[in-house]
N, C-alpha and C positions, 0 to 999 in steps of 0.2 A: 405232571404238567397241567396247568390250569386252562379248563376249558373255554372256548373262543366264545363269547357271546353278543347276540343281536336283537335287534330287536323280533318279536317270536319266538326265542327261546322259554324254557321252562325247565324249572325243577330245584334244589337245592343251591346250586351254584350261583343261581337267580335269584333266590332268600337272601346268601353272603353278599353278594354285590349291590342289594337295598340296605341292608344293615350297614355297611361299612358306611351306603352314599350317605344314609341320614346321621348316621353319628357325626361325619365330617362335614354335614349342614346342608349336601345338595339333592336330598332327597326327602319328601313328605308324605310319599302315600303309603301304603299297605304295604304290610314284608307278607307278599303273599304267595313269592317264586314265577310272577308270570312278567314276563320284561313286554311289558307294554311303551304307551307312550310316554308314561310321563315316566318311567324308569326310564326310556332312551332321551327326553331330554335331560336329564338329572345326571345322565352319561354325557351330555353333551357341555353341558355345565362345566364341569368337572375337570373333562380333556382339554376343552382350553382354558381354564383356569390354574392347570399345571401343564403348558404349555406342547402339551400331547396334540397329534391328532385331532380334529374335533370330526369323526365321521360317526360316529356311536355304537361303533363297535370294540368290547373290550378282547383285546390279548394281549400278549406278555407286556405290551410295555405297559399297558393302563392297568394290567393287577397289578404290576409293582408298584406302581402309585399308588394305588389302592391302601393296599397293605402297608406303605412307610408311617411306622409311627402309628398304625390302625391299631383302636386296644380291643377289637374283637379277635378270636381265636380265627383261626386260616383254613379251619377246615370248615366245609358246609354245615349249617346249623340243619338238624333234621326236620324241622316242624318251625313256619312262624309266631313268633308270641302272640299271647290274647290276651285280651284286656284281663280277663281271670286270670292271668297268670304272673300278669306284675304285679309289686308289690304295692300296697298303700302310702302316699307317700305322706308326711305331716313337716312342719314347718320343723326346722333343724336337722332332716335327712339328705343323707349327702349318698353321690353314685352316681355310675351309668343311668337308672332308670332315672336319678332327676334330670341329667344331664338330656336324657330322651324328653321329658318333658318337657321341658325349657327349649327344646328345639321345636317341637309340637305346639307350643304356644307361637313362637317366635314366627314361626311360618303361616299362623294364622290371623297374626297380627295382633297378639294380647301382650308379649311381653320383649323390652327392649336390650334386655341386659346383656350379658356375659353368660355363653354358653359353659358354668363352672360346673355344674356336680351338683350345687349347695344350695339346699333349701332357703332363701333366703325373705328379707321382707317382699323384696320386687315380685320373685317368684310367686307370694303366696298372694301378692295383687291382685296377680295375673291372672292363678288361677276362679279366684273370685271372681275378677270381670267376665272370664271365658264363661263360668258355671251361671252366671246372672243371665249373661246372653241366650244360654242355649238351656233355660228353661231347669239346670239341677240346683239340688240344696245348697246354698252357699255359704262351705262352710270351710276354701281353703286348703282341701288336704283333696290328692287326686286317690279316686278309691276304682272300683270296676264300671262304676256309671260315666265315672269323669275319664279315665283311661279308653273305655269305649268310644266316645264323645272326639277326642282328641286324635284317634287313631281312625276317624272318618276321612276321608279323601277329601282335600283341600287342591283347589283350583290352583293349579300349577303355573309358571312362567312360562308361559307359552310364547314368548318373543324370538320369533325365527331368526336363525342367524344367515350371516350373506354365505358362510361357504356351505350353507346345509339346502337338500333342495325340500317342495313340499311336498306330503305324505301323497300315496295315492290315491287317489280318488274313491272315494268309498261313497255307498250309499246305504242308507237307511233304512230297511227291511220292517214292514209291519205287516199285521195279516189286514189283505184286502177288504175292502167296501167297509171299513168300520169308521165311522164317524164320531169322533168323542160327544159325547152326550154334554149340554149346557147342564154344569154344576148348578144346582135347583135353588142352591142359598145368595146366589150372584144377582142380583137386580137387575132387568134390563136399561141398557144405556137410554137417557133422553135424547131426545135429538138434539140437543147442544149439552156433548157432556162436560163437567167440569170437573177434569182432574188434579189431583191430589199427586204434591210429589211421597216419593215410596216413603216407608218406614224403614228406618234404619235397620242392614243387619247386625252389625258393630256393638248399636247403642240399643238397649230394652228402652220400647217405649213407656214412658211412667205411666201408670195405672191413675187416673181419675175420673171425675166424672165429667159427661159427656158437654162438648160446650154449643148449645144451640143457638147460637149469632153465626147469621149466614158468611158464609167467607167461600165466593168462587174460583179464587185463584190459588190460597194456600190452604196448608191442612187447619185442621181447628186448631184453637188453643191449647187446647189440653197436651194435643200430639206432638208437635212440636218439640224435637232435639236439636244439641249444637249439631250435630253430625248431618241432621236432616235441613238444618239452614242454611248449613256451610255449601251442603248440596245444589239448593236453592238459588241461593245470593251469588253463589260464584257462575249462573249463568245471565239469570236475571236484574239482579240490583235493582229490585223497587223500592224507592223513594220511600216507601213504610218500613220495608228490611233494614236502610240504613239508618232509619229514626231507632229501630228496634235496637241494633246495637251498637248504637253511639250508647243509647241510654243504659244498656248493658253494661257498657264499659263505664261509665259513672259510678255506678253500683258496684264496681268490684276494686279492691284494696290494689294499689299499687304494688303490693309486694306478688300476691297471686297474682294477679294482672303480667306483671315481667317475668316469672317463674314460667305463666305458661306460651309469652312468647320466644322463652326460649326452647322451651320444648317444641314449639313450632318449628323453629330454624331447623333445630336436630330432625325432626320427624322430614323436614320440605326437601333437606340437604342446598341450603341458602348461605353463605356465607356471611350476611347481614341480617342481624336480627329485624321482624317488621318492627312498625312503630305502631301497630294499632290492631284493634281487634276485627275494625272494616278491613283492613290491608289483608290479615292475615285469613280473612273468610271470600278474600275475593279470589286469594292463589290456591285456592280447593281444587284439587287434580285426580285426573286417575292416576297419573303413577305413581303417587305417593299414598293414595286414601288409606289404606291400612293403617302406617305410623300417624298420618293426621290425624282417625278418628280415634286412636288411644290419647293423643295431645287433647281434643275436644271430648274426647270421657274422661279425663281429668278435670278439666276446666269444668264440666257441668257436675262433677261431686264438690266441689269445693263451692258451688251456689247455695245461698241460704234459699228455703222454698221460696221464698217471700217475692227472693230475687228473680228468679225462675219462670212463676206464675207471673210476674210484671212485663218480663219479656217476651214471654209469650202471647198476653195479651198486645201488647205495641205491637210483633211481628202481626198478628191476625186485624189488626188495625188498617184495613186500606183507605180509608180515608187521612189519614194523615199525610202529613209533605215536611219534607227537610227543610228543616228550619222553624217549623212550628212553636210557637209560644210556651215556656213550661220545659222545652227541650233543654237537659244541660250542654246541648253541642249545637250549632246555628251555621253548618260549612253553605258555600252561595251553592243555590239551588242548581241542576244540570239540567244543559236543554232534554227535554224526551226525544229519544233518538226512536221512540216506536210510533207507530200510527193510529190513529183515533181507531175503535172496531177491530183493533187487533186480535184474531181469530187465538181462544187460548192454546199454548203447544200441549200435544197429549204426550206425556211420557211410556215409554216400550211397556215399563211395569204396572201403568195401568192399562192401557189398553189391551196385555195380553187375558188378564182376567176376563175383559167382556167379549173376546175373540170368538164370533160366531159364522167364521170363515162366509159373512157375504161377499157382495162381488166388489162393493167397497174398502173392503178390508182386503181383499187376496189383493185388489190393486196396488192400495197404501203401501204394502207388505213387496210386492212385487219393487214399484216404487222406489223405495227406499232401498233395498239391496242393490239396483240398480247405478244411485248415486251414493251408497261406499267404497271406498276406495278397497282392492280385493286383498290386500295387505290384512285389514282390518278386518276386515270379514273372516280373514283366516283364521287369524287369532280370534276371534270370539268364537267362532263354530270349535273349534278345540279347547276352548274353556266353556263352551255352553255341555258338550260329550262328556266331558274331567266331569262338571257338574252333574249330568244325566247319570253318570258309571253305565254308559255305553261306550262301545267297543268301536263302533262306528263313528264317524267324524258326518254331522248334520253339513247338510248342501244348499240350504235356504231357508229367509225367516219365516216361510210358511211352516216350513219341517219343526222348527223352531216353537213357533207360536200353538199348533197339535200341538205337541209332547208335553207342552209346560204342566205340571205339577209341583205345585212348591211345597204340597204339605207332602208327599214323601222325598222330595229334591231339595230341601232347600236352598241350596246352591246356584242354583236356578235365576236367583233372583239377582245373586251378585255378579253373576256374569252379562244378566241385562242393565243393571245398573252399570257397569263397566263400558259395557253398549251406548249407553245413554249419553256417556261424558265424551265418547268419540264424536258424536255426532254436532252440527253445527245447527246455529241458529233458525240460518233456512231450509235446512234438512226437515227436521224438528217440524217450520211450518210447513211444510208443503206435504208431509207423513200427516200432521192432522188434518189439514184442509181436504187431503185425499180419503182418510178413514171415513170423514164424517160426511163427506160428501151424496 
C-alpha cells in the first residue's frame, strides 16, 4: 500500500511523487524527497485538476491518479537525478530526459511548445535563449552546466486557492544584532534619487558602450529592452515612449510586425489580436510576463541593430512630444493627466540596492505593507522564500529588503519586480515621497 503523504514528509516516496508531478507538468522544483511547499502546491494543482480533493494530501485516491498513464516506474526511485547524471541532449534527441527539459524550459518561461520527447527546432531556441539569459555558452544542446541551471528552483504559482487555508505563521530566524553591512561598490543615494526601471531578467541586456546624455527618468540608451519598455510604458506612457514606438513600428516589416502580434494574443490569452505595437506594450501584465517577454525576445531578434539603436535613442529622448515633426505617426496629443513637480516613483528593485534601513526607509517600508492588500502580500512573501530557498515564509518588507541578495538569489529580483506590477500608481508615490523624505 502506498504511503499517505503531507506536506513534512520525507524520503523516497517523496522523490516518486515529484517525478511523477513534473513529468505530468505540475511540478518544477528539485526531485529532492522533501515535500515542501511548492511540492504541496503542485499536489494541489493536481487534485483539482483531476477532480480529487484539493486538501494536499496524497492517498489512495491521488496515487492512482498519479500513476494512470504515468510512464515512470511505481516503485520509489532510490536517489534523485543530478544534473551529472542526464544525459547531453543535442538537437534531433528524442526521450523522457527531453520531454524533462521542455518542461524545465516551459515553467521558466523560455519555451512554448508541446511537451513531445523531441528535440526539436523550438526546443533548441529555447534553450539558446535560456543559456543567453543565465550567462552559459550558447550553443543549443543541454549538457551538465545547462541541466544544472534548469533544475534550479523556479518560483512557483503561488495563487491561493478559496478551499485551501494559509500556511502558518512562521518567522524568520537570524542570528541577532547583525546588521548587514553596505556593499562598498553601491553609491550613496543623492538626495533626489533618480531611478532607473530594473534590467530585465527574461531579456540579456546588450553589451555597449556606455551613453552619457543625461536621462532622469529612464535608463540610458544603450540599456534599453523591449521587455524593459513594455515594463515601463505599461505603467507610465510618456509621450517620448509613445513617439519611441510608433517610430519603432515604422521601422519594422508588416509581415514581422503581424507574426509578432500574434504571438502576443497567444502569449496575453486575448481573443482579438491588438492592432498595434503601442496597444500591445500597454497590456504588459503580471500574469502573463513570462509568455509576453518570450513574444518581446522574439520581436527584439528580428531588429536590424540599426533599428534597435534608433529606438532606443527616441525612447531616452524626453524632450520630444507626440506628434512631433519627422514623426512617421502624428495621433492628437493627450491631456497630462500628472502634475507639474511630479515627485519621480522609486521602483522596489532599486531602492532595495540602496537600503540602509534609516528611519525613512523602515517608514516607506512599514508604509507601504501597510496599504497592500494581505492577499498580495501573501503571495509575494512565498515567492520572495521559493526565491530565497528558505524554509521559512518572510513576514515583512523589512525582512524582505535585509535579506536581498541577488547575486547569490537571483530570483530575488523577479519576485520584486512581480511586486512592483501589483502595486498602484499612488502606492508607488507615496513609497517614494516617504523613502526620500
Amino acid at each position: 500500500m502506498d504511503a499517505i503523504l503531507r506536506q513534512g514528509s520525507k524520503g523516497n516516496a517523496v522523490a516518486e511523487l515529484q517525478q511523477i508531478l513534473q513529468v505530468k507538468g505540475f511540478y518544477t522544483g528539485k526531485i529532492d524527497g522533501d515535500f515542501g511547499a511548492g511540492t504541496a502546491n503542485a499536489v494541489l494543482k493536481f487534485q483539482k485538476a483531476n477532480g480529487l480533493t484539493a486538501d494536499g494530501i496524497v492517498g489512495n485516491a491521488s496515487w492512482a491518479k498519479l500513476r494512470a498513464s504515468s510512464p515512470l516506474p511505481s516503485t520509489p526511485q532510490p536517489a534523485p537525478p543530478s544534473a551529472q547524471l542526464l544525459p547531453t541532449l543535442l538537437p534531433g534527441s528524442q526521450g523522457q530526459a527531453v520531454a524533462q527539459a521542455q518542461q524545465l524550459l516551459k515553467a521558466k518561461g523560455y519555451y512554448q511548445g508541446r511537451i513531445d520527447g523531441d528535440f526539436g527546432v523550438g526546443t533548441r531556441d529555447a534553450i539558446a535563449a535560456f543559456q543567453r539569459a543565465n550567462g552559459l555558452t550558447v550553443d543549443g544542446k543541454v549538457g551538465a552546466q545547462t541541466w544544472q541551471k534548469l533544475q534550479a528552483p523556479a518560483i512557483a504559482d503561488v495563487t491561493p486557492s478559496p478551499s485551501t487555508t494559509p500556511p502558518t505563521e512562521v518567522v524568520i530566524v537570524r542570528p541577532p544584532d547583525i546588521t548587514p553591512s553596505p556593499t562598498p561598490a553601491t553609491p550613496s543615494p543623492s538626495p533626489n534619487p533618480t531611478p532607473t526601471p530594473p534590467s530585465s531578467v527574461f531579456v540579456p541586456t546588450p553589451t555597449a558602450s556606455p551613453d552619457t546624455s543625461p536621462s532622469p527618468a529612464i535608463p540610458a540608451a544603450s540599456a534599453i529592452s523591449l521587455v524593459d519598455a513594455a515594463n515601463s510604458y505599461s505603467r507610465g506612457k510618456l509621450p517620448n515612449q509613445t513617439v519611441a514606438i510608433n517610430n519603432l513600428q515604422a521601422n519594422i516589416s508588416g509581415e514581422i510586425l503581424q507574426q509578432f502580434l500574434q504571438r502576443w494574443q497567444v502569449a496575453s490569452g486575448q481573443a482579438n489580436t491588438v492592432a498595434s505595437l503601442q496597444e500591445a506594450l500597454s497590456g504588459y501584465n503580471s500574469s502573463q510576463m513570462l509568455n509576453q517577454n518570450l513574444a518581446l525576445q522574439w520581436l527584439q531578434s528580428q531588429l536590424l541593430p540599426q533599428t534597435l539603436d534608433q529606438f532606443r535613442q527616441d525612447w531616452s529622448n524626453l524632450n520630444v512630444a507626440v506628434g512631433t515633426v519627422g514623426t512617421p505617426f502624428t495621433p492628437s496629443p493627450q491631456p497630462s493627466t500628472q502634475p507639474t513637480n511630479t515627485l519621480p516613483l522609486l521602483n522596489l528593485t532599486d531602492a532595495v540596492k540602496v537600503y540602509k534601513r534609516s528611519a525613512s526607509q523602515v517608514t516607506a517600508l512599514e508604509n507601504l505593507q501597510a496599504a497592500i492588500p494581505d492577499q498580495t502580500l501573501q503571495q509575494f512573501f512565498q515567492r520572495w522564500s521559493t526565491a530565497s530557498e528558505q524554509s521559512a515564509i518572510a513576514i515583512s518588507l523589512l525582512d524582505v529588503f535585509q535579506d536581498y541578495n541577488s547575486q547569490q538569489f537571483p530570483s530575488q529580483v523577479t519576485a520584486l519586480q512581480w511586486l512592483e506590477k501589483e502595486l498602484t500608481t499612488a502606492q508607488l508615490e507615496n513609497f517614494s515621497r516617504d523613502w526620500q523624505a
